[in-house]
C-alpha positions as CSV (number, residue, x, y, z in Angstrom):
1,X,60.5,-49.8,20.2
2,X,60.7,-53.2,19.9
3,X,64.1,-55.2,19.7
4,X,65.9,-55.6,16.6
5,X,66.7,-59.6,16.2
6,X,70.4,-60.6,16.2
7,X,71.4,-62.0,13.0
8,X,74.1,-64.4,12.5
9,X,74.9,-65.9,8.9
10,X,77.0,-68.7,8.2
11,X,79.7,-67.6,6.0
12,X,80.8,-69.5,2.9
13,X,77.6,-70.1,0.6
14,X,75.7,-67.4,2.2
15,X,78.2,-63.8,2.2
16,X,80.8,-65.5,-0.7
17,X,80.7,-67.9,-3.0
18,X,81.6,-71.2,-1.5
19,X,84.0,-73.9,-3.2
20,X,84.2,-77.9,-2.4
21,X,87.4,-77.3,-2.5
22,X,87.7,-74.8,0.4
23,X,88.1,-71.1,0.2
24,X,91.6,-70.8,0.4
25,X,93.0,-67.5,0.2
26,X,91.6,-63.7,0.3
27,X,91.8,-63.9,-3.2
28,X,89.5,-67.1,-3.6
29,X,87.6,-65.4,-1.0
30,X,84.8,-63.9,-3.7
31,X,81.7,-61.6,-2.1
32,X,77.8,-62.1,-3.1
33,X,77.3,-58.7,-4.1
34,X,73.6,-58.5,-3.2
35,X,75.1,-60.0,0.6
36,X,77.2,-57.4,1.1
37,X,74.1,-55.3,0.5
38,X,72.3,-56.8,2.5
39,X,74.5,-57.2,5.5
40,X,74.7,-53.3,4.8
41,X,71.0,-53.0,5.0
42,X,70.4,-55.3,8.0
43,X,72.8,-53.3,9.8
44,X,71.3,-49.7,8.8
45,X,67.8,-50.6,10.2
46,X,69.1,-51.7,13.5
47,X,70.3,-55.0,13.6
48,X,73.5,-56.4,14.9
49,X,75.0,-59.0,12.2
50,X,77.2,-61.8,13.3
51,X,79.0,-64.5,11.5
52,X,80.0,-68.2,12.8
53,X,81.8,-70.2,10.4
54,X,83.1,-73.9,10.3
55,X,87.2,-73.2,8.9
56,X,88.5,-76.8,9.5
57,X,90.6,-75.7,6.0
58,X,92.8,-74.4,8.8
59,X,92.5,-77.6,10.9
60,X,93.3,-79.6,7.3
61,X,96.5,-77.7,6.3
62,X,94.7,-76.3,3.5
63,X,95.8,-72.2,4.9
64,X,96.9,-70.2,8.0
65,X,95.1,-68.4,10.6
66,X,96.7,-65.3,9.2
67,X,95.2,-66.0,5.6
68,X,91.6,-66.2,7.4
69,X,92.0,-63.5,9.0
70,X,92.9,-61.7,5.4
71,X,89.9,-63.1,3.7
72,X,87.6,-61.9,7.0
73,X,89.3,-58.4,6.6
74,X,88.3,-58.0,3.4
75,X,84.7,-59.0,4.0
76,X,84.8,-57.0,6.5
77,X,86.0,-53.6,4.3
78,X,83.6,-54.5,1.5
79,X,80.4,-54.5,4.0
80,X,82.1,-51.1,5.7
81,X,82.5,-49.6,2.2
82,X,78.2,-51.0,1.4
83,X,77.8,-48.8,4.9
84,X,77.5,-51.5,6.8
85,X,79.1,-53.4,10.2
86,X,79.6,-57.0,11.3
87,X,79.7,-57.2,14.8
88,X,81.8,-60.0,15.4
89,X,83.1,-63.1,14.1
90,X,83.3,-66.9,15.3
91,X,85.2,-69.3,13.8
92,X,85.8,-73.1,14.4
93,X,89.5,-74.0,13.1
94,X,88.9,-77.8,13.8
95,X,88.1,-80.6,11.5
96,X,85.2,-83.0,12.2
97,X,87.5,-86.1,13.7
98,X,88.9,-83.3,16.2
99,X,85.1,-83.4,17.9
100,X,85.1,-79.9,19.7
101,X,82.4,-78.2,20.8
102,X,82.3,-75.2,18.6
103,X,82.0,-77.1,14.9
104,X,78.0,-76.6,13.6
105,X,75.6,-78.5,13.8
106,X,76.9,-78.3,17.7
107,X,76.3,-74.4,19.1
108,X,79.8,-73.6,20.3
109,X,80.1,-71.0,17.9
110,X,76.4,-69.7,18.4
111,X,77.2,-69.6,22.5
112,X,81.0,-68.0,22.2
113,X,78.9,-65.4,20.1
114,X,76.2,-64.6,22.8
115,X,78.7,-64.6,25.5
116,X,80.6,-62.0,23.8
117,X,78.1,-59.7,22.6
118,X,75.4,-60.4,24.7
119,X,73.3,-62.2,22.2
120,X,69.8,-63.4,23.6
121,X,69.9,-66.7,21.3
122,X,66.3,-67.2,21.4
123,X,65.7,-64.0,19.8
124,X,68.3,-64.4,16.9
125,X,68.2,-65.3,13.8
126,X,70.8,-67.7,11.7
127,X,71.0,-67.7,7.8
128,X,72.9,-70.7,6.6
129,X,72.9,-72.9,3.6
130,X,73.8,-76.0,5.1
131,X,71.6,-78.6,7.5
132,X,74.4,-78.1,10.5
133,X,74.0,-74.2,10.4
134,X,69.9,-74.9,11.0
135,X,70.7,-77.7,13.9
136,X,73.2,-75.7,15.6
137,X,70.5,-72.7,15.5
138,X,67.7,-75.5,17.0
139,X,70.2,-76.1,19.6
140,X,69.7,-72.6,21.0
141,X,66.1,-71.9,20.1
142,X,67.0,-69.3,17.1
143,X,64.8,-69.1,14.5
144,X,66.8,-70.2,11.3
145,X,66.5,-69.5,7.5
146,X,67.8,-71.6,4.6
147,X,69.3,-69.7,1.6
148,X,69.5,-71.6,-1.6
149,X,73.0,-69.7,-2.7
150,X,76.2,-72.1,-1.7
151,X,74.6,-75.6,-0.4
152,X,71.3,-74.7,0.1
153,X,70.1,-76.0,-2.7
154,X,71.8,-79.1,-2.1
155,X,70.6,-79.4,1.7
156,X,66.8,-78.4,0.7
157,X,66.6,-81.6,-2.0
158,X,68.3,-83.9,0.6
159,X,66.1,-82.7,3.2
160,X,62.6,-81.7,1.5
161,X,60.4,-81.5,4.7
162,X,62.5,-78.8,6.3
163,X,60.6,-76.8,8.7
164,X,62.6,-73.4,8.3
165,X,61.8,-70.2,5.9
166,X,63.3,-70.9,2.6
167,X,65.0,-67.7,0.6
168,X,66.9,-67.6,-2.5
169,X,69.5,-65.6,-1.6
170,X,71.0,-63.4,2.0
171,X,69.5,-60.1,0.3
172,X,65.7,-62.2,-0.2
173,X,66.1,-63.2,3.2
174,X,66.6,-59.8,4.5
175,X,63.7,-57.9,2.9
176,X,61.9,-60.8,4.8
177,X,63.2,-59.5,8.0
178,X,62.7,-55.6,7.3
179,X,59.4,-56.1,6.4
């Protein structure tokens, strides 16, 4: 039997709503239904899932590591409760004038991922919504999908050539990949 892919999904925009005016708290922090699904689906036909996520709210002030860490818990019970698992989660706490190496488009977050979990990179796939969650997943030869929920529709006008596999939504995306 083959491999299942690796999946990794950005997070605001493409699991929960997503808000120009950052996520803030666990209650701000509101689910896609039909992502929760289809996190639940991905991981009940074999696949590991995976979330990287830019959080320079914490880097701005804007909220605490522990309210992060509230509003990944309560992803993470929502996609238990769908019969699902994420795997693991990276985060980037920085703000673009900090210039790490973890913030998308670069592929800290991608790497730290692989190194913990043993990720071949080249065989994963990253969901995003935004331009820097597809050139951090060029950087490390993934194959990458657009969504159009959060930014994506945003990102596919200001980019209109965009050489990646276009989806509506996470759970479109999905039945792309169990198919």
């Amino acid at each position: 039997m083959a491999l299942k892919a690796d999946i990794i999904l950005d997070r605001d925009g493409v699991i929960n709503l997503d808000s120009d005016a950052y996520v803030k708290s666990a209650d701000e922090w509101i689910a896609i239904d039909s992502s929760i699904q289809a996190i639940a689906q991905l991981h009940q036909a074999g696949h590991r899932v995976f979330v990287a996520t830019n959080q320079s709210g914490i880097g701005r002030g804007f909220f605490s590591l522990q309210t992060l860490e509230a509003m990944h818990q309560k992803m993470l019970g929502l996609v238990n409760d769908a019969g699902g698992l994420i795997s693991d989660i990276a985060y980037c706490p920085h703000t673009p004038d900090d210039h790490c190496v973890c913030r998308k488009p670069k592929a800290g977050l991608l790497e730290a991922l692989a190194t913990r979990n043993n990720i071949t990179l080249s065989q994963a796939i990253v969901i995003g919504d935004s331009l820097r969650d597809l050139q951090a997943a060029d950087l490390v030869a993934a194959k990458a999908f657009l969504v159009l929920t959060g930014k994506g529709q945003k990102t596919q006008q200001q980019n209109p050539t965009l050489p990646y596999p276009i989806f509506e939504t996470l759970h479109d995306a999905t039945a792309h990949i169990l198919n």
